[in-house]
C-alpha positions as CSV (number, residue, x, y, z in Angstrom):
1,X,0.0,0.0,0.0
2,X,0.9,3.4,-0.4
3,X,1.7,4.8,3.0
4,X,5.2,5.6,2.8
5,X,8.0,7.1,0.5
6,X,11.1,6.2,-0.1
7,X,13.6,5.3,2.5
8,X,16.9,6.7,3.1
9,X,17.7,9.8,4.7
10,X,20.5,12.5,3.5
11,X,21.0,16.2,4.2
12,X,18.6,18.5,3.0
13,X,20.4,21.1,0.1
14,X,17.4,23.1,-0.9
15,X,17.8,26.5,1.3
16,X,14.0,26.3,1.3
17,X,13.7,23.2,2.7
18,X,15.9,23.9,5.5
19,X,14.1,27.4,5.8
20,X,10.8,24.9,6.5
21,X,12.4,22.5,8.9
22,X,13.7,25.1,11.1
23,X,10.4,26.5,11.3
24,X,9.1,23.5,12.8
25,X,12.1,23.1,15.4
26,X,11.8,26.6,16.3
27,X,8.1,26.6,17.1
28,X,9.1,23.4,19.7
29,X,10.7,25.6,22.3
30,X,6.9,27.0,22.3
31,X,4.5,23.9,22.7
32,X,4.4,25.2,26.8
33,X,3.0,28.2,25.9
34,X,0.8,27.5,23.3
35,X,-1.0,24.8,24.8
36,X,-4.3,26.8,26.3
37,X,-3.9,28.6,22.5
38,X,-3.8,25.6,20.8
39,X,-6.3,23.7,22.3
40,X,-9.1,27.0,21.7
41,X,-7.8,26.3,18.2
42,X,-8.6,22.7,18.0
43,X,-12.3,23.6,19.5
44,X,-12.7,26.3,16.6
45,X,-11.7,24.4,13.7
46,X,-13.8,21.3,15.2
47,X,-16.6,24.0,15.1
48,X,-16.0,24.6,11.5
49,X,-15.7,21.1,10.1
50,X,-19.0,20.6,11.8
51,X,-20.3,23.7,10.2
52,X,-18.8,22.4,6.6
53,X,-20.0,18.6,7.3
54,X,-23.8,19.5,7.7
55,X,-24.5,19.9,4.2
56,X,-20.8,20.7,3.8
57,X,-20.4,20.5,0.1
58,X,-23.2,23.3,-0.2
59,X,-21.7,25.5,2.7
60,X,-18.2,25.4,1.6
61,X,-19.0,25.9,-2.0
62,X,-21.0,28.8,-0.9
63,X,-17.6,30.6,0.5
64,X,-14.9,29.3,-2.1
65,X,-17.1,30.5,-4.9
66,X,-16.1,34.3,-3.8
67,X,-12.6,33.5,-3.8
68,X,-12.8,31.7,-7.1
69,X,-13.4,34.0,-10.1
70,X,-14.0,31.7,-12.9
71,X,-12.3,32.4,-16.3
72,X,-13.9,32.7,-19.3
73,X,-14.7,29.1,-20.9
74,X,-13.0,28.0,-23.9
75,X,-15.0,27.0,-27.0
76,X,-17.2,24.1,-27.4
77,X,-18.8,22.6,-30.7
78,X,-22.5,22.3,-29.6
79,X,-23.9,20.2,-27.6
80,X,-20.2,19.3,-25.8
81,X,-19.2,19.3,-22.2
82,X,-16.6,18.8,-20.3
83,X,-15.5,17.4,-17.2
84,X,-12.1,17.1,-15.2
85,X,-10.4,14.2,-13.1
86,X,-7.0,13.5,-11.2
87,X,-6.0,11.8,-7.7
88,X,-3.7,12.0,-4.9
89,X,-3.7,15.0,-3.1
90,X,-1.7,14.0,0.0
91,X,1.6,16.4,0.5
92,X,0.4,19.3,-1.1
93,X,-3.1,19.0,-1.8
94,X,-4.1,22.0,-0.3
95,X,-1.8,24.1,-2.5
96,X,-2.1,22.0,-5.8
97,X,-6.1,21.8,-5.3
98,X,-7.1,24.8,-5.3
99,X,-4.9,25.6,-8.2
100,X,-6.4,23.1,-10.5
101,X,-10.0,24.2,-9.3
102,X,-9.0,28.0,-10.6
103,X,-6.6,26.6,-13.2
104,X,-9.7,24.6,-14.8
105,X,-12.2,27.4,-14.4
106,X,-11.6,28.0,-18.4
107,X,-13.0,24.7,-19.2
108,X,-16.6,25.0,-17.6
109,X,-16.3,21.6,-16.2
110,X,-19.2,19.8,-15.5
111,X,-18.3,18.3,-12.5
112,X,-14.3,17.4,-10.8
113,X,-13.4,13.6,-10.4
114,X,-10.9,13.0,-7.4
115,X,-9.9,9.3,-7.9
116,X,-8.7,8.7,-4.1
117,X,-5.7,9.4,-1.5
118,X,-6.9,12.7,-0.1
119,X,-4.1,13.2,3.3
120,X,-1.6,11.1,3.7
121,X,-2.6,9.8,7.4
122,X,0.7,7.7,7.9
123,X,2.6,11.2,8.4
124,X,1.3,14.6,8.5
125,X,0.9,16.8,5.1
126,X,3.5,19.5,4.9
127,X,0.4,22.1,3.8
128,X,-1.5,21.5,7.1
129,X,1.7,21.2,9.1
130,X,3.5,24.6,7.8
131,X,-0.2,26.4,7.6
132,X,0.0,25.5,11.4
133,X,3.2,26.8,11.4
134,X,2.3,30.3,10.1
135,X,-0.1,30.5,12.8
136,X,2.6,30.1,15.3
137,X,1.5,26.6,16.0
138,X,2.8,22.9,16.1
139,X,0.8,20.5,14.6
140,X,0.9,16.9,16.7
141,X,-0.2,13.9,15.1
142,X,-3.2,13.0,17.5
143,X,-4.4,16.5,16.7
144,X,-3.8,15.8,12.6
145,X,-5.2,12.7,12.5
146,X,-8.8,14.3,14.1
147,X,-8.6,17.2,11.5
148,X,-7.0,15.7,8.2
149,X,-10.4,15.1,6.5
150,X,-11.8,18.4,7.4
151,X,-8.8,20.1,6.6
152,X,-9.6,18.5,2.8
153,X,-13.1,19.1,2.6
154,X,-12.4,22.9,4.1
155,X,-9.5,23.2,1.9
156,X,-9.4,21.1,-1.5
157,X,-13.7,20.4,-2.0
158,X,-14.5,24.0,-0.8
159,X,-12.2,26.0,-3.4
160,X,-14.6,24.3,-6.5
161,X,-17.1,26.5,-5.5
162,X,-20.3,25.1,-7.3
163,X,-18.8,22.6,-9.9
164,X,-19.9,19.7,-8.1
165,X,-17.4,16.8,-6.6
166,X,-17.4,13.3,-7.2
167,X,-15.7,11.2,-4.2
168,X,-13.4,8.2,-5.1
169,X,-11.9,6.0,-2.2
170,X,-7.9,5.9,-1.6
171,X,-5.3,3.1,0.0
172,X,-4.8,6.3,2.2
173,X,-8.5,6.3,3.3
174,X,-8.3,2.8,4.7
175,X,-4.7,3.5,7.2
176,X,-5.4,3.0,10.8
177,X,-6.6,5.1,12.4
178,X,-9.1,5.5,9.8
179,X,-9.2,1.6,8.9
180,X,-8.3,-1.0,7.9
181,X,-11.7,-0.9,6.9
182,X,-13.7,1.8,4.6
183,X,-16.5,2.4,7.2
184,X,-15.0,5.4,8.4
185,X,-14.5,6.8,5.4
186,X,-17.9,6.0,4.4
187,X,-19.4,7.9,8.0
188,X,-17.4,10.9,7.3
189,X,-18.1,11.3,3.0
190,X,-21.4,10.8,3.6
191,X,-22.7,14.0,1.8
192,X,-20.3,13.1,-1.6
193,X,-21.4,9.6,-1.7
194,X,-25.1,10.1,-0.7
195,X,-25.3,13.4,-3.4
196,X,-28.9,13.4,-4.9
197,X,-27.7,12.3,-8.4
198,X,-26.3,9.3,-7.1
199,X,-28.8,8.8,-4.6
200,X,-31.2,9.1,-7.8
201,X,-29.1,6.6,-10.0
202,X,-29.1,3.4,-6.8
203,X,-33.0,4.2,-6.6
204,X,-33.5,4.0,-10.3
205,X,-31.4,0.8,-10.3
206,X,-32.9,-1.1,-7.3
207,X,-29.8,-1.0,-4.9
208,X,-30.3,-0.6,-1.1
209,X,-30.7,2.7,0.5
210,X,-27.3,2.7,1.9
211,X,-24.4,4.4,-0.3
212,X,-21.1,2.3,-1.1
213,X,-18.0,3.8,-2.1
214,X,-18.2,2.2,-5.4
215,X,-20.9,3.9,-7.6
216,X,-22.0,5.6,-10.5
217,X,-24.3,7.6,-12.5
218,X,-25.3,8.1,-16.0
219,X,-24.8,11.8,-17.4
220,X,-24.9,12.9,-20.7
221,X,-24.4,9.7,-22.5
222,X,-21.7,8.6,-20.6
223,X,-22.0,6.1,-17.7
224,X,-19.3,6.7,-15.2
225,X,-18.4,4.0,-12.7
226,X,-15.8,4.4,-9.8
227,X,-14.7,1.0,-8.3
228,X,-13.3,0.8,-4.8
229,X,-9.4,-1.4,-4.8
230,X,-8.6,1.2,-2.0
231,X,-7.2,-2.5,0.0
232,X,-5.9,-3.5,-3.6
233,X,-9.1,-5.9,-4.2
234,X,-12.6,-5.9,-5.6
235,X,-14.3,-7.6,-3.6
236,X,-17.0,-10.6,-5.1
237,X,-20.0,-8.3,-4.4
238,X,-18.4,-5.8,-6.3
239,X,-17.2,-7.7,-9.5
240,X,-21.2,-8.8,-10.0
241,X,-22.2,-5.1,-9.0
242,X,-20.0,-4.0,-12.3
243,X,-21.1,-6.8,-14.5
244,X,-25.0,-6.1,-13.3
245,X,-23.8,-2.5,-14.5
246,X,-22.4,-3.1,-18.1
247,X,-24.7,-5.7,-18.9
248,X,-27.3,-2.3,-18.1
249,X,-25.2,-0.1,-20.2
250,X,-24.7,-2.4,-22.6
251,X,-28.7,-2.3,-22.8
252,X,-29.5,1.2,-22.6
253,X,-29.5,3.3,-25.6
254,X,-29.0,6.3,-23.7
255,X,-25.5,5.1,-22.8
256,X,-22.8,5.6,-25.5
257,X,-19.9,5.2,-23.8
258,X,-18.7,4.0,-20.5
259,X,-15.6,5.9,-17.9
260,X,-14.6,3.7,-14.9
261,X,-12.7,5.8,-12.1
262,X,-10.5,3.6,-9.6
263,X,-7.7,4.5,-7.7
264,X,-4.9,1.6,-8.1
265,X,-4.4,0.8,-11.8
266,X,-5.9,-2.7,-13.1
267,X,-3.0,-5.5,-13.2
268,X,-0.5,-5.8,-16.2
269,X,-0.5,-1.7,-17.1
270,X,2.8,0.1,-17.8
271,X,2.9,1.1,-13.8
272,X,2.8,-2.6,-12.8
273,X,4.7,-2.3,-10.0
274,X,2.4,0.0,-8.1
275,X,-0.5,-1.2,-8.8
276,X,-3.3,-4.0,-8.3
277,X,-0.8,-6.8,-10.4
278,X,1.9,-6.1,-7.5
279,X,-0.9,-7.7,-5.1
280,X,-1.2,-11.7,-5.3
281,X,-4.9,-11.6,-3.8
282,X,-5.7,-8.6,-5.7
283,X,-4.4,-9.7,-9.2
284,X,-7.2,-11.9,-10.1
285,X,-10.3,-9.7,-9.4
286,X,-8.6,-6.9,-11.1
287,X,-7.6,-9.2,-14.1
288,X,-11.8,-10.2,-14.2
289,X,-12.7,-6.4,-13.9
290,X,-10.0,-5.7,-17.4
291,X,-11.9,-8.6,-19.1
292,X,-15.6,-7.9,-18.3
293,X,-14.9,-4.3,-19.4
294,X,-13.0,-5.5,-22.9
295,X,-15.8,-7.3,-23.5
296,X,-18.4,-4.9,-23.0
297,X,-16.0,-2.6,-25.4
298,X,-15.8,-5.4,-28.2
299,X,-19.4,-5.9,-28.1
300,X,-21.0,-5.0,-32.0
301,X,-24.8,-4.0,-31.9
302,X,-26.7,-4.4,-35.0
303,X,-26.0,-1.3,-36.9
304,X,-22.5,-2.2,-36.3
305,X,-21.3,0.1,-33.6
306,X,-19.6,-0.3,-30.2
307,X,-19.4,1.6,-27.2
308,X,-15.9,3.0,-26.0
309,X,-14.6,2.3,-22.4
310,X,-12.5,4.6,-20.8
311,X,-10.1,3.1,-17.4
312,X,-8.7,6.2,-15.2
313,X,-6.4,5.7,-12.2
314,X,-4.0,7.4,-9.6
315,X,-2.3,5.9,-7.1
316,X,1.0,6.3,-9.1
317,X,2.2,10.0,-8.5
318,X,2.8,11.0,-12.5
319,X,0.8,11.3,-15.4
320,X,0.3,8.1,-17.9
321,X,-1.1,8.1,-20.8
322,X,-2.1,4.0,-22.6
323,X,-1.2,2.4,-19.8
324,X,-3.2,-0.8,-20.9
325,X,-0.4,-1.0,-24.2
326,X,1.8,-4.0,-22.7
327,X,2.1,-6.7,-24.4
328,X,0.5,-9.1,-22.1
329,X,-2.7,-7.3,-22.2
330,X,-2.4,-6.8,-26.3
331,X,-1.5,-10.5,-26.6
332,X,1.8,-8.8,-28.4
333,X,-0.3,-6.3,-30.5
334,X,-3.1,-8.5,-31.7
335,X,-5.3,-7.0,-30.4
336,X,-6.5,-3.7,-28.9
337,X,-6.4,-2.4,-25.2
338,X,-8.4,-0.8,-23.1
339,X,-7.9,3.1,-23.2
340,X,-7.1,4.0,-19.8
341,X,-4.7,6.8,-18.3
342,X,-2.7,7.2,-14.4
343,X,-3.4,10.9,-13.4
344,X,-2.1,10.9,-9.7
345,X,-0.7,14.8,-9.9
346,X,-2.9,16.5,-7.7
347,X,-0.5,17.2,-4.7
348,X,1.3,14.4,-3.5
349,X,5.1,13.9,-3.7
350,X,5.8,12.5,-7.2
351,X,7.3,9.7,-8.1
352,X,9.7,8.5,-10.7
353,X,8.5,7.0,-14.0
354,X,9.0,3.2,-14.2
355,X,11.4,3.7,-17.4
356,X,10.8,5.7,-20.3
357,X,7.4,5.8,-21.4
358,X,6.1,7.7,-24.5
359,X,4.3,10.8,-23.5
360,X,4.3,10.3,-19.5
361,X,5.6,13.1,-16.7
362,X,6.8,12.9,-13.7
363,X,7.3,16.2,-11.3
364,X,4.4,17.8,-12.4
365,X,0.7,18.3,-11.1
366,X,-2.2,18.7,-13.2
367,X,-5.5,17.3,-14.2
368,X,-7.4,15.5,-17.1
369,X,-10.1,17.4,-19.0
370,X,-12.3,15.4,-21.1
371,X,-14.8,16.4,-23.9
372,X,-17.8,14.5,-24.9
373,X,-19.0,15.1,-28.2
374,X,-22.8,13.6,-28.6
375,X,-22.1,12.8,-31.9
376,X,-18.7,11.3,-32.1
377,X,-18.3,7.9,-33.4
378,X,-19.2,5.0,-30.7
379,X,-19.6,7.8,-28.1
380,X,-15.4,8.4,-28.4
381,X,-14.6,11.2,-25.5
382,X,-11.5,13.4,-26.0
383,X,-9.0,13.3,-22.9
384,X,-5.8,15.7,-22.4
385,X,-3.6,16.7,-19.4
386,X,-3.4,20.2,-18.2
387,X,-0.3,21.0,-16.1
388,X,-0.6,23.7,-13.3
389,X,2.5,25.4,-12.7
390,X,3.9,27.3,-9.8
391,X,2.4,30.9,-10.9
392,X,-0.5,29.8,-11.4
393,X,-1.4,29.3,-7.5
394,X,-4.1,31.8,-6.0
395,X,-2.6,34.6,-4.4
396,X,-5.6,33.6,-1.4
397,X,-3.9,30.3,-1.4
398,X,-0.2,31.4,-0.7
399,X,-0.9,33.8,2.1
400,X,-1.9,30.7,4.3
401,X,1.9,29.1,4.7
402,X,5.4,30.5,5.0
403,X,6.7,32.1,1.9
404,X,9.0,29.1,1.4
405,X,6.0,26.2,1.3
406,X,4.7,26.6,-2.5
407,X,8.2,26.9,-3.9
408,X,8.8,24.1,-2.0
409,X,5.9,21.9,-3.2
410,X,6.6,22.6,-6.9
411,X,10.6,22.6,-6.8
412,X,11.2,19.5,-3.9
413,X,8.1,17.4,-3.3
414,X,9.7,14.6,-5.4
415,X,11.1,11.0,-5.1
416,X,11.8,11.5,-8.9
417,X,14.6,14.5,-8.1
418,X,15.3,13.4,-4.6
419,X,14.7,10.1,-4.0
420,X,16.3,9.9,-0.7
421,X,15.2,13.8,0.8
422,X,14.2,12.3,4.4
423,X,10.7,13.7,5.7
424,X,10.3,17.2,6.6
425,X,7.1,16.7,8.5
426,X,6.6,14.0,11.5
427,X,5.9,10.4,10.9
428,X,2.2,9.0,12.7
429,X,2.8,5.9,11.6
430,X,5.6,3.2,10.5
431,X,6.1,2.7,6.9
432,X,4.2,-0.9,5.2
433,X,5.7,-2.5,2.8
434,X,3.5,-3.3,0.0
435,X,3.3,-6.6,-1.9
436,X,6.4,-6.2,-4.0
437,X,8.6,-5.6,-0.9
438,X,8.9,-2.1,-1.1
439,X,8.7,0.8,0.8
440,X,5.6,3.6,-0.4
C-alpha cells in the first residue's frame, strides 16, 4: 500500500527546505506556551468542520465561490461538455487543489473527479503542518489525525465552489486510524457519496438505500463507474455489482460510452509495480474487472457500432497516458487495449516513471479534462492533461503558509529528483511495505 515514501535519509540542500524544517524546530521551544492557544484552536476548527459537514459541500462551496473568479470558458462545438479528473492530493493538496480548481475554471467543467488518496494519514501533510506553522502553531499527530479530512473538505472540496465533486476511495483512506476498513471513510463522506444524483441513479437501479464507495451515475451519454481497490481488491460483491452495471449499459441506448474511475491501476498496465498486479490476492479480481470491461468494449450492436470504455487511475504520483499497451494485455499487438490513463498529480510527492514511457511526466501536477461530443463515433470522448505550474497558484492560497511552502511543493516534493530527501514533516505511523517488498 501506499503509505510511505522512499527510504533513506541525506541532508537536505534546498535552502528552502531547511528554511521549512527550522520552522518547525523553532516553534518546539513553544509547545508550553501555546497549549491553552492551541487547544481554543482545535475547538474552533472542530466547530468549523462541523459547520462544513452539515451539508458541507453546499456551505463550503457557498464561500470558495467568492474566492474563485471563474475564467472565461473555452469553445465548445454544440452540444459538448466537459468534465475534469486527477487523484492523490496528500503532501500538497491544499496548495495544488485549489490551483487546478482556478486553473480549470476556463473549461466549464461539469463536475471534478478526485480518484482517491486525499491526506496522507501515515505522516502529517507539509500544507497542514507549515499552515499551522504560520499561525505560530505545532501541529501533533493525535491533533492531525482528528482534523485531516476536514482540513480536505475545508480546503481542497470547498475551493470548487459550485462545480460539483465526485468522491473516489484511496489506500490512504483505509490506514489506521481511519481503517483497515472503509467504514470510516464511508461515516465521514457521507454528503459526496449520498449526493442526490447518485442517490437518484441506486433508486433507479434497485440498490439498497445505503451508499457504497463504489458507484455511478449516467450523465450525458456517458456512464461513469468508480470502483473501490482502496485495500488492492474488488471484492465478489463488487465484480457482480459491475457486470450487473455493463450488462445495463450495454442495454441502454442512452448510454454511448462508458468511464470507470478507480484509484490503483488494473493489473499488467505500464505502472505494474504500483499497482493491483503487484498484489497476489488482488491480481485476479482486477484481471476479471480488465476482461468484463473489454468485453463490453468489443461488443458489436446491429447497426455495427460499439461503445468505448475509458479506465482512469492514480495511485502512481505521475501522469500516464495507454497504460493498458503492454504486451500481455495486447497478446503482443493483436489486439487492442483498453484506453485508460494514471493521473495521480494532484499534490502528492511524485514519483519516478517506471522507465521511459512515451508521453508520460513525472514532477508535475495537473488534471485531465475530457470532452464528450454527442455525436462522435461510438460515443469516443477526448482526454488531455493540463499541467498547473507554480504561478498559477491563487494569491488567497499562498498567504496561508510561509513564503518558502509553495516553492517548495513545486521545486522539492519529489522522489523522482530526490529520492532519498528524508521527511520534513513527523511520521504518525511506520512505513508498510506493499506486496512487492517495497517501501511507499
Amino acid at each position: 500500500m501506499d503509505n510511505s515514501p522512499s527510504s533513506g535519509d541525506r541532508s537536505i540542500s534546498s535552502d528552502k527546505e531547511c528554511d521549512l524544517r527550522l520552522m518547525l524546530v523553532a516553534n518546539r521551544g513553544y509547545r508550553a506556551v501555546l497549549v491553552l492557544a492551541l487547544a481554543a484552536t482545535i475547538v474552533a476548527v472542530c466547530l468549523i468542520v462541523l459547520v462544513f459537514r452539515i451539508p458541507c459541500h453546499r456551505h463550503a462551496r457557498k464561500l470558495s465561490a467568492i474566492k474563485v473568479a471563474p475564467a472565461q470558458a473555452a469553445a465548445l462545438p454544440e452540444g459538448a461538455w466537459r468534465f475534469i479528473v486527477s487523484g492523490d492530493s496528500r503532501n500538497c493538496g491544499d496548495v495544488v487543489m485549489p490551483t487546478i480548481a482556478a486553473h480549470s475554471a476556463q473549461f466549464a467543467p461539469a463536475f471534478y473527479w478526485h480518484l482517491g488518496d486525499l491526506r496522507a494519514i501515515y505522516k502529517i501533510d507539509e500544507d497542514m503542518a507549515f499552515a499551522a506553522t504560520k499561525n505560530g502553531e505545532m501541529l501533533a499527530c493525535e491533533n492531525y489525525e482528528r482534523l485531516a479530512w476536514g482540513d480536505f473538505i475545508t480546503n481542497q472540496i470547498a475551493s470548487f465552489g459550485h462545480v460539483p465533486f465526485y468522491l473516489g476511495i484511496g489506500n490512504h483512506e483505509v490506514i489506521p486510524p481511519k481503517g483497515p476498513t472503509e467504514d470510516a471513510f464511508k461515516r465521514e463522506f457521507a454528503d459526496w457519496l449520498d449526493l442526490p444524483v447518485l442517490k437518484e441513479q441506486r433508486e433507479k437501479d434497485k440498490e439498497p438505500a445505503q451508499p457504497e464507495p463504489y458507484y455511478h451515475w449516467i450523465q450525458g451519454g456517458v456512464d461513469f463507474i468508480y470502483l473501490d481497490n482502496a485495500s488492492n481488491s474488488f471484492s465478489p460483491q463488487q465484480l457482480t455489482w459491475l457486470q450487473n452495471r455493463l450488462d445495463s449499459a450495454e442495454k441502454n441506448s442512452e448510454v454511448r460510452s462508458v468511464v470507470v474511475g478507480m484509484h490503483e491501476a488494473l493489473p499488467d498496465s505500464l505502472a505494474e509495480s504500483h499497482s493491483m498486479g503487484t498484489d497476489p490476492a488482488g491480481r485476479p479480481s482486477g484481471e476479471t474487472a480488465y476482461k468484463a470491461l473489454e468485453k463490453f468494449r468489443d461488443h458489436t450492436y446491429p447497426d455495427g457500432h460499439h461503445k468505448s470504455v475509458y479506465v482512469l487511475a492514480s495511485h502512481s504520483h505521475f501522469y500516464m497516458e495507454n497504460i493498458f499497451n503492454t504486451d500481455k494485455l495486447t497478446d503482443n499487438g493483436k489486439k487492442q487495449p483498453l484506453v485508460g490513463w494514471i493521473v495521480g498529480t494532484a499534490g502528492a510527492v511524485r514519483y519516478p516513471l517506471p522507465g521511459k514511457i512515451p508521453g508520460a511526466k513525472t514532477d508535475v501536477y495537473g488534471y485531465l479534462v475530457a470532452t464528450v461530443t454527442p455525436d462522435a463515433p461510438d460515443g469516443a470522448i477526448q482526454f488531455s492533461f493540463k499541467e498547473v505550474q507554480e504561478s498559477d497558484v491563487p494569491q488567497w492560497v499562498r498567504q496561508r503558509y510561509p513564503d518558502a511552502l509553495v516553492p517548495w511543493c513545486f521545486a522539492h516534493n519529489s522522489q523522482s529528483k530526490e529520492p532519498k530527501a528524508a521527511d520534513i514533516t513527523p511520521r504518525c505511523a511506520p512505513p508498510k511495505a506493499d506486496a512487492s517488498g517495497g517501501q511507499h
